[in-house]
C-alpha positions as CSV (number, residue, x, y, z in Angstrom):
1,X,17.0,-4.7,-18.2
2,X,17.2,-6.5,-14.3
3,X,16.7,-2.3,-13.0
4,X,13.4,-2.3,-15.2
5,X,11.8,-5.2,-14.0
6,X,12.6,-4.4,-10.6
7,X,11.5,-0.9,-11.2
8,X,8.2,-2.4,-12.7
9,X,8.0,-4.9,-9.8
10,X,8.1,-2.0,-7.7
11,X,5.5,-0.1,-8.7
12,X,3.2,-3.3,-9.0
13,X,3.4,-3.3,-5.3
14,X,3.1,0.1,-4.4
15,X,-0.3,0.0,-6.5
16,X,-1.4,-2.9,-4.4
17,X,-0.9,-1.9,-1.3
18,X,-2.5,1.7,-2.4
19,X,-5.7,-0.8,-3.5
20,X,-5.7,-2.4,-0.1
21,X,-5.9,0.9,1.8
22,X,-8.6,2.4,-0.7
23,X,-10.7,-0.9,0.3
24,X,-10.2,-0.5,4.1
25,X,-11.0,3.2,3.7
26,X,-14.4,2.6,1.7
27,X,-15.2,-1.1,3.3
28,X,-13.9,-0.5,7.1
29,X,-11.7,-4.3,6.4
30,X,-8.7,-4.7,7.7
31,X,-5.8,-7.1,6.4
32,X,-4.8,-8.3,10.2
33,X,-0.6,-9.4,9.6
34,X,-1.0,-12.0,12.9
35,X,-3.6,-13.9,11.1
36,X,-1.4,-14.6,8.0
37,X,1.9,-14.7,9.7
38,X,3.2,-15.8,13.1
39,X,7.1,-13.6,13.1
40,X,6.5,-10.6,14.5
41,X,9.4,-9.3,12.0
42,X,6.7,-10.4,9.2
43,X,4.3,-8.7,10.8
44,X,6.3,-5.4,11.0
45,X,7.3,-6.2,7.5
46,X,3.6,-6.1,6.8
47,X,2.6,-3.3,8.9
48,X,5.1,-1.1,6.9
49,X,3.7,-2.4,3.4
50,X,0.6,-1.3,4.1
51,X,1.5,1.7,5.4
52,X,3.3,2.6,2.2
53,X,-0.1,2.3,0.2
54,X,-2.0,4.9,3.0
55,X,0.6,7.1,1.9
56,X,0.1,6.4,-1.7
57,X,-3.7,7.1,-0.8
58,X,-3.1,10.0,1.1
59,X,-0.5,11.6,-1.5
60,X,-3.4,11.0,-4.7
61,X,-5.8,11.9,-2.5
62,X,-4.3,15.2,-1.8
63,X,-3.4,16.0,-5.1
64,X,-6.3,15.1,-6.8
65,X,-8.0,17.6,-4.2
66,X,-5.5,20.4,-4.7
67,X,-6.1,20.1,-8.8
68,X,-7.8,23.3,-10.1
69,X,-9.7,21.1,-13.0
């Protein structure tokens, strides 16, 4: 029951981030980490988050390319 909600907790975030980089692909805005934080290990924190969702992007972006429908 605790793995399933951290499992769905999980994927909750993955699909944020992945919404953040589709609006600073389409939109050019940037979420800037210094301006909400002032730790640099927040920041880094932060940098790798949304970093997760460009992959995200790039991986359904890919596949949805690659799909022969």
């Amino acid at each position: 029951m605790v793995v399933g909600k951290l499992v769905h907790i999980g994927v909750d975030l993955v699909l944020l981030s992945t919404a953040l980089a589709g609006i600073r692909r389409s939109t050019g805005l940037k979420l800037k980490p210094d301006s909400l934080v002032e730790s640099k290990d927040m920041q880094g924190y932060i940098e790798r988050y949304l970093s997760l969702g460009e992959m995200a992007m790039d991986f359904a972006v890919s596949r949805m390319g690659s799909s022969s429908t």
